[in-house]
ZADO-1210 file (C-alpha; in nm, 4 decimals, padded with zeros to 6 digits):
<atoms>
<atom x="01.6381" y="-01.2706" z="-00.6657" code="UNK" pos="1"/>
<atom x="01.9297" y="-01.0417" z="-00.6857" code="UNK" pos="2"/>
<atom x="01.9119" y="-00.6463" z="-00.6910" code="UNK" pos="3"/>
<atom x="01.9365" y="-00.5324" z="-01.0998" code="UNK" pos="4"/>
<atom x="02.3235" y="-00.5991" z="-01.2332" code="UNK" pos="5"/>
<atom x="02.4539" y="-00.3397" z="-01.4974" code="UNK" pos="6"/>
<atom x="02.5455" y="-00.6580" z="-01.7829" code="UNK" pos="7"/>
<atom x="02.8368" y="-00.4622" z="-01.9193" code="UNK" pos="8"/>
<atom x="02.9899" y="-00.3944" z="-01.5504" code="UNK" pos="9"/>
<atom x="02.9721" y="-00.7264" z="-01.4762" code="UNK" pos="10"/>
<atom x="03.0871" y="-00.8419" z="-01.8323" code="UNK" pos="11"/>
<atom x="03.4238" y="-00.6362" z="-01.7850" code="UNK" pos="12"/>
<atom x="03.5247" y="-00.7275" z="-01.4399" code="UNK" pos="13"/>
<atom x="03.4237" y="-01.1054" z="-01.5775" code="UNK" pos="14"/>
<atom x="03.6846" y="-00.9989" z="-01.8584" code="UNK" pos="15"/>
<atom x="03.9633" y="-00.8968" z="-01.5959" code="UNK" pos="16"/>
<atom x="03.9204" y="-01.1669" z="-01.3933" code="UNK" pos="17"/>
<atom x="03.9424" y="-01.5058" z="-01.6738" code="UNK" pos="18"/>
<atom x="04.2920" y="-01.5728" z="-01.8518" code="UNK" pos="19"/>
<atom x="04.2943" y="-01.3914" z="-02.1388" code="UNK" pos="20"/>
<atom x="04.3514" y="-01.6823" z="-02.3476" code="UNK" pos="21"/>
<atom x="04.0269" y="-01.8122" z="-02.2522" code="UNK" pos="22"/>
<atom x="03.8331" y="-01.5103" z="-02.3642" code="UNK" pos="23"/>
<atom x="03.7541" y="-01.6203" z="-02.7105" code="UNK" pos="24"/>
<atom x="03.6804" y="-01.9927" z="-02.5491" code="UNK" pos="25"/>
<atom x="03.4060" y="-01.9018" z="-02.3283" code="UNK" pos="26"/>
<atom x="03.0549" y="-01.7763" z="-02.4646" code="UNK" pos="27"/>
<atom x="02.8191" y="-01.5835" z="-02.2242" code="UNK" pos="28"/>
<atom x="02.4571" y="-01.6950" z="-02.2598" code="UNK" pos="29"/>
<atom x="02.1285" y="-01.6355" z="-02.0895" code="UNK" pos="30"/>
<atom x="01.9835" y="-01.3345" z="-01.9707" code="UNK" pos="31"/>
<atom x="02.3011" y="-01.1508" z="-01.8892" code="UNK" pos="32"/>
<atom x="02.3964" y="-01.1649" z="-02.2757" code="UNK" pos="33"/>
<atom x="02.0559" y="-01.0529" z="-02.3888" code="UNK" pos="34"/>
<atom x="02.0696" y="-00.7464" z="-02.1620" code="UNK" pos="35"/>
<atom x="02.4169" y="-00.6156" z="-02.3334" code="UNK" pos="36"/>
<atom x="02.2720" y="-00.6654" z="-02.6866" code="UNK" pos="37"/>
<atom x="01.9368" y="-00.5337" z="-02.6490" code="UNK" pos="38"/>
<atom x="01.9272" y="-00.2663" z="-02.3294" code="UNK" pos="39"/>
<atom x="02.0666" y="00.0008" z="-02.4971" code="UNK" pos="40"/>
<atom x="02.0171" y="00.2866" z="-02.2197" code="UNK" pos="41"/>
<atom x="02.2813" y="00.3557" z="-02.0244" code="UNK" pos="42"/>
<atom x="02.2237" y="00.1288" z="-01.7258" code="UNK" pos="43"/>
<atom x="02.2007" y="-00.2179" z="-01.9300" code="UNK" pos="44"/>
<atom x="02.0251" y="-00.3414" z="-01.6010" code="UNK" pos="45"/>
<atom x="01.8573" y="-00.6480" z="-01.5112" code="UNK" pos="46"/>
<atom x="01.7848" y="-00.8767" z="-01.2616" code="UNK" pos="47"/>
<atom x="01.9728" y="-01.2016" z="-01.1943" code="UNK" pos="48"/>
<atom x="02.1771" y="-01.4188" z="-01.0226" code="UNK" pos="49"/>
<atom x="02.3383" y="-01.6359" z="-01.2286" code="UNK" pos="50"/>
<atom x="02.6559" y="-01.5625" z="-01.4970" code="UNK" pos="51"/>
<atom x="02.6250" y="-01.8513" z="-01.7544" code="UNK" pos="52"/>
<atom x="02.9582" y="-01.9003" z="-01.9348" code="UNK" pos="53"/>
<atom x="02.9586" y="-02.1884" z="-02.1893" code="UNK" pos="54"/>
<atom x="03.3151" y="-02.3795" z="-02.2952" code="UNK" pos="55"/>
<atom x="03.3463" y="-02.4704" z="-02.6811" code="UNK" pos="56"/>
<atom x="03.4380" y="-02.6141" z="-02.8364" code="UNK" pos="57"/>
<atom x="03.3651" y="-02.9302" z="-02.6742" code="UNK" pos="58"/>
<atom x="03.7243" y="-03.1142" z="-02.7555" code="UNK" pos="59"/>
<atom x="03.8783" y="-02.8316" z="-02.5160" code="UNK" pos="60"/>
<atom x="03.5931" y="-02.7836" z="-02.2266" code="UNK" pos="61"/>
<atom x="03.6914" y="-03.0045" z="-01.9875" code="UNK" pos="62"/>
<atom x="04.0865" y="-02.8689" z="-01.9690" code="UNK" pos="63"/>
<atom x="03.9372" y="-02.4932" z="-02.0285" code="UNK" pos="64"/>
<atom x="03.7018" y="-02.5365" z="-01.7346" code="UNK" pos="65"/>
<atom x="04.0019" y="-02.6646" z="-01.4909" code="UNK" pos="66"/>
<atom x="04.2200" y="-02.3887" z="-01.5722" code="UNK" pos="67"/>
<atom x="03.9453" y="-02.1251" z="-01.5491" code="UNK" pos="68"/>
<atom x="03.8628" y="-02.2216" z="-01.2294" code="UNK" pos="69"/>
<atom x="04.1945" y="-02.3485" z="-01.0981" code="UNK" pos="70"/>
<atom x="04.2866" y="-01.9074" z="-01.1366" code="UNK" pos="71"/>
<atom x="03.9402" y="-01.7854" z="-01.0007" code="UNK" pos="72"/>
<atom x="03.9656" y="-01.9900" z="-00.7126" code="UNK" pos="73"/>
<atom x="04.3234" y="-01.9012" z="-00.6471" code="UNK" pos="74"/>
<atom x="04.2735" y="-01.5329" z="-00.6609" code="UNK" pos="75"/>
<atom x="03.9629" y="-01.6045" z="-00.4326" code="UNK" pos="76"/>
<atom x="03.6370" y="-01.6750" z="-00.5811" code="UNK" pos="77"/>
<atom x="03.4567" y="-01.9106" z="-00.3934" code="UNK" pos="78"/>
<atom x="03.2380" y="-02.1933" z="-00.4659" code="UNK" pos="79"/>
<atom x="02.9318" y="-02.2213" z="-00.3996" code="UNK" pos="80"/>
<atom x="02.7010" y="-02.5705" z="-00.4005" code="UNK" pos="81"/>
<atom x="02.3761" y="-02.6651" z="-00.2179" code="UNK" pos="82"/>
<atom x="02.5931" y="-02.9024" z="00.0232" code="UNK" pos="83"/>
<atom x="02.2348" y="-03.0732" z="00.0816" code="UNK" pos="84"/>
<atom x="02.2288" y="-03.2114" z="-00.2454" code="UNK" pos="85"/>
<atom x="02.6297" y="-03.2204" z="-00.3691" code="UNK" pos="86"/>
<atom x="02.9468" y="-03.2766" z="-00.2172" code="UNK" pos="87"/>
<atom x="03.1580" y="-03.0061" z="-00.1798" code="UNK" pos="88"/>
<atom x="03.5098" y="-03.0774" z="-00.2112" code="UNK" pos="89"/>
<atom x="03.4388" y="-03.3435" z="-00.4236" code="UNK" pos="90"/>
<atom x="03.7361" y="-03.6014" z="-00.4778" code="UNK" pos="91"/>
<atom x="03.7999" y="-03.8914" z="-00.7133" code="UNK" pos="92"/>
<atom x="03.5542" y="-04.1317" z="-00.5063" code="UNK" pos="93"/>
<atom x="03.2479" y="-03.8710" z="-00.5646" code="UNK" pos="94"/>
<atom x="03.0065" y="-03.9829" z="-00.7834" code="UNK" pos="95"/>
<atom x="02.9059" y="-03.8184" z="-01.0921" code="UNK" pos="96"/>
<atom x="02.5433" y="-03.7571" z="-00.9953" code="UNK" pos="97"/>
<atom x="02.6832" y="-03.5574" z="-00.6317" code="UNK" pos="98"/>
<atom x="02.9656" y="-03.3483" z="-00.8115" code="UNK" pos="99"/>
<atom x="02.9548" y="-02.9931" z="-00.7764" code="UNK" pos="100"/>
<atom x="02.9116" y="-02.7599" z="-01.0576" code="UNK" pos="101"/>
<atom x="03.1454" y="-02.5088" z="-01.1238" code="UNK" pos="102"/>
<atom x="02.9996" y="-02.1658" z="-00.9230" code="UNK" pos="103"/>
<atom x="03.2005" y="-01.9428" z="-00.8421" code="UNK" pos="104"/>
<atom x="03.1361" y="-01.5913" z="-00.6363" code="UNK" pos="105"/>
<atom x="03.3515" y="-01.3061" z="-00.6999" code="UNK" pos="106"/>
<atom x="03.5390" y="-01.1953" z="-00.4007" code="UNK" pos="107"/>
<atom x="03.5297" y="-00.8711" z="-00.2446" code="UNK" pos="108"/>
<atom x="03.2527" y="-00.6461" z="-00.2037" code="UNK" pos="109"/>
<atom x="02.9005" y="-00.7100" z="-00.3726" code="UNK" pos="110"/>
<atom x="03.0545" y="-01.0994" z="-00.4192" code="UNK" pos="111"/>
<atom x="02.6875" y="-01.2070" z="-00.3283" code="UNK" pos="112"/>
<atom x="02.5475" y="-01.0251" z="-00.6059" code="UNK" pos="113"/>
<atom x="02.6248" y="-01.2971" z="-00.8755" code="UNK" pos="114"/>
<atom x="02.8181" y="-01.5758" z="-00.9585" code="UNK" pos="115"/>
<atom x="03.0164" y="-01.7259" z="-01.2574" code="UNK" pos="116"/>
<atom x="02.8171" y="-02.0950" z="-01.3353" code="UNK" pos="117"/>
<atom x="03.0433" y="-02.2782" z="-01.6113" code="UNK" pos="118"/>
<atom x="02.8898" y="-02.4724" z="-01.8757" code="UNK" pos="119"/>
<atom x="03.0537" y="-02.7134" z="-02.1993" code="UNK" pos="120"/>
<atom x="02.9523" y="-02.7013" z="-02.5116" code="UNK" pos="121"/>
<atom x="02.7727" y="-03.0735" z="-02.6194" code="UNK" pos="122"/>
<atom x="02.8830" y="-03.3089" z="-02.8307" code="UNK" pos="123"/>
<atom x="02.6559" y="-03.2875" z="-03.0287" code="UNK" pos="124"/>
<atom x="02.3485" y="-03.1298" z="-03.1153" code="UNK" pos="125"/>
<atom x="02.1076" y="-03.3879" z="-03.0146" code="UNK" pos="126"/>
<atom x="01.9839" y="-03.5857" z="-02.7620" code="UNK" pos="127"/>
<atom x="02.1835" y="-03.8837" z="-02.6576" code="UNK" pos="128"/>
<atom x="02.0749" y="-04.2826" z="-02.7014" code="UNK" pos="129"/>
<atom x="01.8388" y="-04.2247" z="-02.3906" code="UNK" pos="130"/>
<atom x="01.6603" y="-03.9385" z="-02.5267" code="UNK" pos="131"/>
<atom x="01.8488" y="-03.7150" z="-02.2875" code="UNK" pos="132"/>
<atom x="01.9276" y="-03.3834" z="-02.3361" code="UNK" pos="133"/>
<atom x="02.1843" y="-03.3096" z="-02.0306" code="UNK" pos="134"/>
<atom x="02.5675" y="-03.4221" z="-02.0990" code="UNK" pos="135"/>
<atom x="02.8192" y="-03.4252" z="-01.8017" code="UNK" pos="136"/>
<atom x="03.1887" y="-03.4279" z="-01.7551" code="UNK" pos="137"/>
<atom x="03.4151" y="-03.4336" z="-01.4755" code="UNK" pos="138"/>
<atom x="03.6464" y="-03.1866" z="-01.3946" code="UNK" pos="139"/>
<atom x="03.9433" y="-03.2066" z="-01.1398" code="UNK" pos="140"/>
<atom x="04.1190" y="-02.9257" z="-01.0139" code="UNK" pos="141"/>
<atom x="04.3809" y="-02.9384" z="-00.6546" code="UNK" pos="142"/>
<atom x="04.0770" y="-02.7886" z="-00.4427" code="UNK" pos="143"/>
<atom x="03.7526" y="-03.0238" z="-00.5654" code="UNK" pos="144"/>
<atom x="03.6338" y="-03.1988" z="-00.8552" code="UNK" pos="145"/>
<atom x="03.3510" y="-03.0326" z="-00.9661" code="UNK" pos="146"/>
<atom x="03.1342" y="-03.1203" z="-01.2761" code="UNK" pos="147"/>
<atom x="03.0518" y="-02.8895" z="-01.6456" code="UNK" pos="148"/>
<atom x="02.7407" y="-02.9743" z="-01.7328" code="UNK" pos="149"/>
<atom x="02.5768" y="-02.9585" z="-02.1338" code="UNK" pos="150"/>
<atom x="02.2825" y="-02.9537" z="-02.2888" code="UNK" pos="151"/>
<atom x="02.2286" y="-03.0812" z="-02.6382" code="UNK" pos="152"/>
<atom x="02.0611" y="-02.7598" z="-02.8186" code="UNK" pos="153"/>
<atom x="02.2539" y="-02.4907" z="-02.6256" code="UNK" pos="154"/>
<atom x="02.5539" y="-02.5781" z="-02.8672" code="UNK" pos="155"/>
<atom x="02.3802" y="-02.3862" z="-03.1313" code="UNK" pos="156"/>
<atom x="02.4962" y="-02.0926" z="-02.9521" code="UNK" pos="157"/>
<atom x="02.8659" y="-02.1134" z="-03.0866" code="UNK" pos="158"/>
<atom x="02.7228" y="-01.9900" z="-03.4109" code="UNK" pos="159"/>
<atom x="02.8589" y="-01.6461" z="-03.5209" code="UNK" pos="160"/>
<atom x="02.8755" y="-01.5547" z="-03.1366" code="UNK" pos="161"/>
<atom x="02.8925" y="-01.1448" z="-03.0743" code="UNK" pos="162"/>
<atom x="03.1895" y="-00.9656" z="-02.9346" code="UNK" pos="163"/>
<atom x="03.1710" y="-00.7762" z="-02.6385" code="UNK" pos="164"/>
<atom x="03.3761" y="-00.4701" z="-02.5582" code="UNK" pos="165"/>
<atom x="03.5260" y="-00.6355" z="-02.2855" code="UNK" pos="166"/>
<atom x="03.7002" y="-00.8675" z="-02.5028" code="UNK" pos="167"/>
<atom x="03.4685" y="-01.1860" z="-02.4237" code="UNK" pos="168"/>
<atom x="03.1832" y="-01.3082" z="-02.6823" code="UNK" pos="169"/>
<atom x="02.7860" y="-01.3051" z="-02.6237" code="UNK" pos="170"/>
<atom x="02.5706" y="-01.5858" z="-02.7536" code="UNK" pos="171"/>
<atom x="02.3556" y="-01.4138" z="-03.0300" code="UNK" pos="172"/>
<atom x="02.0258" y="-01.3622" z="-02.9508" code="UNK" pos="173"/>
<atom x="01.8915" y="-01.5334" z="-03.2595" code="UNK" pos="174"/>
<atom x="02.0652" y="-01.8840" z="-03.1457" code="UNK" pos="175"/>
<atom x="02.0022" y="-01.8278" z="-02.7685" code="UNK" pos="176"/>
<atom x="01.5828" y="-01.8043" z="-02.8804" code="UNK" pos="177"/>
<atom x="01.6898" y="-02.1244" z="-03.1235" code="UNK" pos="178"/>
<atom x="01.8470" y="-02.3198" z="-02.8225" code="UNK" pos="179"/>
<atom x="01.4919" y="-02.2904" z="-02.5802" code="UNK" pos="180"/>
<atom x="01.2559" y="-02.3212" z="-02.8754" code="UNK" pos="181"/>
<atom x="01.4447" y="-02.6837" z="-02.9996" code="UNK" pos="182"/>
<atom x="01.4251" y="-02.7893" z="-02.5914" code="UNK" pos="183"/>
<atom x="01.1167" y="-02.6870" z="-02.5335" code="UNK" pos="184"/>
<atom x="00.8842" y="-02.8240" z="-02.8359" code="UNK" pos="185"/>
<atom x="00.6307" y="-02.8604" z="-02.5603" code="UNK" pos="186"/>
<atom x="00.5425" y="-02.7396" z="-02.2104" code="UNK" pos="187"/>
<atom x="00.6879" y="-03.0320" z="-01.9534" code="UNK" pos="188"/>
<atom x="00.5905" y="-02.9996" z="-01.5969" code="UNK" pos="189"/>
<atom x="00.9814" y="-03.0000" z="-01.4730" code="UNK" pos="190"/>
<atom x="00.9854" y="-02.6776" z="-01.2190" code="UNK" pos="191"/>
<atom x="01.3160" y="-02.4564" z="-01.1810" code="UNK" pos="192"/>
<atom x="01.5068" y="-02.5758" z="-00.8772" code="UNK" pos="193"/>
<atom x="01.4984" y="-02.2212" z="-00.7731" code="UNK" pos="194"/>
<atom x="01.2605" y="-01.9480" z="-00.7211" code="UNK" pos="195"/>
<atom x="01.1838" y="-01.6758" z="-00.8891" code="UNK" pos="196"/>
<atom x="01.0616" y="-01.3985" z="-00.6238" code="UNK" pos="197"/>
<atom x="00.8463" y="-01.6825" z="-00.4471" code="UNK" pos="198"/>
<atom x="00.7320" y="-01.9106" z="-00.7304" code="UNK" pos="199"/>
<atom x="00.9036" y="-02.1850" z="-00.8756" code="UNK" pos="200"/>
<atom x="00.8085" y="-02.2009" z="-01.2416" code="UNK" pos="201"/>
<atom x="00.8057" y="-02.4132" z="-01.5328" code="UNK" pos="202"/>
<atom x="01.1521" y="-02.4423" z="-01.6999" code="UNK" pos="203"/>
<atom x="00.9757" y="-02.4219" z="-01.9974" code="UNK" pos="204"/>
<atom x="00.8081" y="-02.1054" z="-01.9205" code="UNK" pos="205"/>
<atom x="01.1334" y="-01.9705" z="-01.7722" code="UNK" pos="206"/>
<atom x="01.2815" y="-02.0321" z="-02.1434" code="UNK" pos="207"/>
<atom x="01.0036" y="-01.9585" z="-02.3685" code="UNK" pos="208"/>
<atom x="00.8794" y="-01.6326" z="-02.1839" code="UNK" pos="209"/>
<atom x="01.2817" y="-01.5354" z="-02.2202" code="UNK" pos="210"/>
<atom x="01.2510" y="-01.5888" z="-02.6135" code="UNK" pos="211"/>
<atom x="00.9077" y="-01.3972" z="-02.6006" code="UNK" pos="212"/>
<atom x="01.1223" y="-01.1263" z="-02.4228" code="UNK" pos="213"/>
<atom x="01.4008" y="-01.1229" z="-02.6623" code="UNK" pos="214"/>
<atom x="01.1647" y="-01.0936" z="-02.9441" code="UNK" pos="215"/>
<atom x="01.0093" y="-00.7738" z="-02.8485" code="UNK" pos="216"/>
<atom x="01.2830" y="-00.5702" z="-02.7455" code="UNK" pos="217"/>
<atom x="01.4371" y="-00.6804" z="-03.0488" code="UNK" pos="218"/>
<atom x="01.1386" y="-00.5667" z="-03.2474" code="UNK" pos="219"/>
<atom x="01.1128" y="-00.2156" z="-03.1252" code="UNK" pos="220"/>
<atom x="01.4907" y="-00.1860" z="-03.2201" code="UNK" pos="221"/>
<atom x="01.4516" y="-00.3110" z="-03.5356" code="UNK" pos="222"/>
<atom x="01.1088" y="-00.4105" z="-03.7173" code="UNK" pos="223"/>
<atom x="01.2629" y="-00.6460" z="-03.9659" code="UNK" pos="224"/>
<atom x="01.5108" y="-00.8098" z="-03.7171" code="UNK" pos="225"/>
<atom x="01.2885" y="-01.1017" z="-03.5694" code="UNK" pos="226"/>
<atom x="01.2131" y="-01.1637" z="-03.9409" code="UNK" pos="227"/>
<atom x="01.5817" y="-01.2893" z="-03.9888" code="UNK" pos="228"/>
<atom x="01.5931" y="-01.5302" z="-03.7167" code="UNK" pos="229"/>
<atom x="01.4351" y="-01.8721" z="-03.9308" code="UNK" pos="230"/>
<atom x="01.7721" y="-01.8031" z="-04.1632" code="UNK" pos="231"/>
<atom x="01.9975" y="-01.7641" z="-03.9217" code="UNK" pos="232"/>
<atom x="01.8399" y="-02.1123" z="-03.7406" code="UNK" pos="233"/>
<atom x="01.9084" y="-02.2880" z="-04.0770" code="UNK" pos="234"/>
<atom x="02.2484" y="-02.1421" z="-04.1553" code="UNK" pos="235"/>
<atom x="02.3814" y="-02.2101" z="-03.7760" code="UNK" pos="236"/>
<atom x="02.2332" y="-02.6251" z="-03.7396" code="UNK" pos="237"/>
<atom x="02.3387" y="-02.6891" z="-04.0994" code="UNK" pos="238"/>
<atom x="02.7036" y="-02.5066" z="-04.0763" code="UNK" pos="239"/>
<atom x="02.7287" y="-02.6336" z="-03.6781" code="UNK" pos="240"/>
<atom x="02.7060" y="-03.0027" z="-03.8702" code="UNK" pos="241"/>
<atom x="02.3638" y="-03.0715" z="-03.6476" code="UNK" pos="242"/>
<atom x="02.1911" y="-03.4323" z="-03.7132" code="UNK" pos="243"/>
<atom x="01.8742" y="-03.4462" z="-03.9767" code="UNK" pos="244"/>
<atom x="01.6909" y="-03.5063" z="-03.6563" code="UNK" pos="245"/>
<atom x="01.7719" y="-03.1560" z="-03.5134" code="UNK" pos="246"/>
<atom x="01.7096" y="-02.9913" z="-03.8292" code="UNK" pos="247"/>
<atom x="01.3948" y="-03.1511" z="-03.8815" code="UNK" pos="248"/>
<atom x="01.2997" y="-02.9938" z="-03.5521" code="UNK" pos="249"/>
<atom x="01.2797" y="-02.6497" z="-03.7583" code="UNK" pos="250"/>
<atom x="00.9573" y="-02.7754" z="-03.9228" code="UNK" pos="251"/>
<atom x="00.7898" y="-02.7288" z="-03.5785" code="UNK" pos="252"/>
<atom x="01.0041" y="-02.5266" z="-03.4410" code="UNK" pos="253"/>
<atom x="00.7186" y="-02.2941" z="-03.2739" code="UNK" pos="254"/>
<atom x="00.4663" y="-02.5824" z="-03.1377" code="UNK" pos="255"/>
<atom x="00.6056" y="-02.4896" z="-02.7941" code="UNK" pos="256"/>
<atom x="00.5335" y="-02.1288" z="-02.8177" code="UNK" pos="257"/>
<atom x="00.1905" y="-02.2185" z="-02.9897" code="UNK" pos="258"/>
<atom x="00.1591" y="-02.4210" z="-02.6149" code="UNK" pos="259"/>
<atom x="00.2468" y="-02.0757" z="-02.4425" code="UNK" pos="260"/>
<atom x="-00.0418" y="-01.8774" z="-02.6300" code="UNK" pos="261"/>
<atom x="-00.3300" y="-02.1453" z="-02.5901" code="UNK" pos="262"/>
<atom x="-00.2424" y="-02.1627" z="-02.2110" code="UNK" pos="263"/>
<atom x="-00.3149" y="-01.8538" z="-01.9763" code="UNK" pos="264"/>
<atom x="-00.1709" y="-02.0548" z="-01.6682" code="UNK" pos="265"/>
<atom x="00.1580" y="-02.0807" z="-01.8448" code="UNK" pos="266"/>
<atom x="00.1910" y="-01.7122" z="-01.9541" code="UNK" pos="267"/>
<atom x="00.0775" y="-01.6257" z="-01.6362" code="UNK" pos="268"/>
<atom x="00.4366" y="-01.7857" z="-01.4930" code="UNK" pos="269"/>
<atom x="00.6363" y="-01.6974" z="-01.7982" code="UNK" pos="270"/>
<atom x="00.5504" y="-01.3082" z="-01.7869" code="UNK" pos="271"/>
<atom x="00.6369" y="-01.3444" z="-01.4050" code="UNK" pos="272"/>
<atom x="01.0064" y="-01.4728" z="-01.5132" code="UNK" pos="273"/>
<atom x="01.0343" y="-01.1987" z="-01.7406" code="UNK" pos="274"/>
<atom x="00.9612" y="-00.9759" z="-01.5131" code="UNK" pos="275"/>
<atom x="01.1643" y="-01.0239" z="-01.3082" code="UNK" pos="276"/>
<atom x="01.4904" y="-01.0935" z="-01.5131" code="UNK" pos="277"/>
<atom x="01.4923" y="-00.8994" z="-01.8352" code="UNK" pos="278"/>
<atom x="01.2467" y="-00.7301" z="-01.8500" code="UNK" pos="279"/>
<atom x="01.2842" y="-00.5881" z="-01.4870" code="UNK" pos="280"/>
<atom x="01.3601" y="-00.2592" z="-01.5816" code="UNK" pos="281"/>
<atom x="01.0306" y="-00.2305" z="-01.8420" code="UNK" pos="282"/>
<atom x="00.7821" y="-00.4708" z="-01.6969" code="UNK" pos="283"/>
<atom x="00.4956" y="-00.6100" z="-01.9158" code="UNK" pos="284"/>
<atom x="00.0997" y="-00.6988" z="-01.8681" code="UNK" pos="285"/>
<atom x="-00.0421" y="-00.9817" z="-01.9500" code="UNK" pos="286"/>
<atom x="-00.1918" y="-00.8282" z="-02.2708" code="UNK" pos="287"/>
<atom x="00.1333" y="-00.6975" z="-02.4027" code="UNK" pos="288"/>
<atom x="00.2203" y="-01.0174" z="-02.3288" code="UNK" pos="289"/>
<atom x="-00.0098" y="-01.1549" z="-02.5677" code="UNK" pos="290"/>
<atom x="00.0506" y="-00.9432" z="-02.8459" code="UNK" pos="291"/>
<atom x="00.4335" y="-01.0150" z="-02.8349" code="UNK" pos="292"/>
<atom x="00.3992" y="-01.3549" z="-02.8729" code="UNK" pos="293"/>
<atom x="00.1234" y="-01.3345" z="-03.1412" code="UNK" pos="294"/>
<atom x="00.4105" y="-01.0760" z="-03.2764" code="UNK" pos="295"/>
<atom x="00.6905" y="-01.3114" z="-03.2625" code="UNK" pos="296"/>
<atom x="00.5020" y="-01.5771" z="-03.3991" code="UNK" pos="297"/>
<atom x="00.3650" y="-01.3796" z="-03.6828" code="UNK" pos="298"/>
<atom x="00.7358" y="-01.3038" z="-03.7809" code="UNK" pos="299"/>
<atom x="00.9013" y="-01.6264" z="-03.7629" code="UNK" pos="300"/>
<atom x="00.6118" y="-01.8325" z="-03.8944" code="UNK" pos="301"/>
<atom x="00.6624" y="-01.8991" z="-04.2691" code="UNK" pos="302"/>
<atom x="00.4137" y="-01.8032" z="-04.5205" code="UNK" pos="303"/>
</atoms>
C-alpha cells in the first residue's frame, strides 16, 4: 500500500497533465474522489495506489482513451502491467484476454506513488447475455494496444458528476455507493488480485466497507445527507435510461449490506480495507463499525 496521497494534489497535477479537452470526458471514481468530497481538513489524505478515471460516454471511450494515453505516454508516463499475466506491448495479434490495461505512472519524482488506471463507461447498465458484468474494448495506440475495461453498474456514475477545482469532475458519492451496492447484492468469494497491507480481501468487502465509509463521513457532515441518497438512485437509473431489470434492483438494493452486518468475518476484512484507504487518516473499531452500518442502513431503508 502506498504512503497517504493529498486527493486534491494529485487531482491538479492529473488536471495539468490530460488534454484539456478531455477534462469534462473523464470522471474520477473510487476512493481518490471520495477523499476530495468528504476530507475536508486541509490534508485531504488517504491511502492508495490506484487513480481510477472512467471515459463516458461510452460512444467516445475507446478514441478518448487512445488520445489520453497516446499524450501521457509521450510526455513520459509509463505503463505499467503484471508482464506475468499480460503482454506488454501488446500488438494486433494479442488476444483480448492478455491485453494490457491502460496504467500509467507519472514521471518524475514520487512517479511510484500512484498511477492513472483508465476505465469506459458501459454500454449499458446491465449485465450482458452471459450474466456478466465486465465489458472490454480494445484500444490501439503507436506504442501497445492496451485494453479499457467496464463494468455494467459503474455507469451510474455519469449522473450529475461533481466538479473539481482542478477543472476535472468527481463521481458523486451518492452514485459511487449506488454502483457497489447494485454489484454486490451479495457477498461472492472473488478475492482482490491485490493486497491490502498483507490480506487479500473480498471484492465485495473492499466495495461495501467503502460505501459503509462514505456513509459516515458523510453523516457527520451532514445528518440529513445519507437520507437523500434512495432519490438520487432513482432519479440517476431512470434519467441514465437503465433497463427495468436494474431498477428493479432498487427494491433490494441493501441485501448485500444486510450480508455485511450478519457476518463478523466479512466486516472483519471490510473495516481492514477501510482502514487502510479512506479512512486511513481516522481509523475505525469494529464497533463503530457496526453502528455505521446499522446507521447507513437505518437511513436509506424505506419506511
Amino acid at each position: 500500500m502506498s504512503d497517504s496521497l493529498n486527493a486534491h494534489v494529485v487531482l491538479r497535477k492529473l488536471a495539468q497533465a490530460l488534454p484539456e479537452k478531455h477534462h469534462k470526458s473523464i470522471i474520477i471514481v473510487g476512493s481518490l474522489s471520495a477523499a476530495a468530497q468528504l476530507i475536508k481538513d486541509a490534508d485531504t489524505e488517504l491511502r492508495t495506489k490506484d487513480i481510477d478515471g472512467m471515459l463516458a460516454p461510452n460512444a467516445t471511450a475507446v478514441i478518448a482513451a487512445r488520445e489520453i494515453a497516446t499524450t501521457l505516454i509521450e510526455e513520459g508516463w509509463e505503463p505499467r502491467a503484471d508482464t506475468d499475466r499480460f503482454t506488454l506491448p501488446a500488438n494486433g495479434t494479442t488476444p483480448q484476454e492478455k491485453l494490457p490495461v491502460v496504467r500509467l505512472k507519472p514521471p518524475g519524482d514520487g512517479k511510484d506513488e500512484w498511477f492513472l488506471e483508465l476505465l469506459g463507461a458501459p454500454p449499458t447498465l446491465a449485465p450482458d447475455a452471459e450474466g456478466n458484468t465486465r465489458y472490454s474494448e480494445r484500444v490501439e495506440t503507436s506504442t501497445s494496444h492496451f485494453e479499457i475495461p467496464s463494468f455494467a453498474y459503474l455507469g451510474v456514475t455519469q449522473y450529475q458528476p461533481v466538479p473539481h477545482e482542478s477543472g476535472l469532475q468527481l463521481a458523486s458519492v451518492a452514485t459511487m455507493a449506488l454502483s457497489n451496492l447494485l454489484h454486490h447484492p451479495r457477498i461472492e468469494d472473488q478475492r482482490m488480485s491485490a493486497s491490502i497491507e498483507g490480506r487479500l480481501v473480498k471484492r465485495a468487502n473492499k466495495d461495501l466497507g467503502r460505501v459503509v465509509a462514505m456513509a459516515f463521513i458523510s453523516d457527520q457532515l451532514d445528518e440529513d445527507a445519507v437520507e437523500t441518497w434512495p432519490d438520487v438512485w432513482h432519479k440517476a437509473l431512470q434519467e441514465l435510461g437503465a433497463p427495468e431489470g436494474t431498477r428493479s434492483k432498487l427494491d433490494g438494493i441493501n441485501s448485500g449490506m444486510q450480508a455485511l452486518l450478519e457476518s463478523p468475518e466479512d466486516q472483519d476484512e471490510a473495516l481492514h480495507s477501510i482502514n487502510y484507504g479512506l479512512l486511513s487518516s481516522r481509523p475505525m473499531d469494529i464497533r463503530q463499525f457496526q453502528i455505521a452500518i446499522r446507521r447507513y442502513l437505518q437511513l436509506t431503508t424505506a419506511r
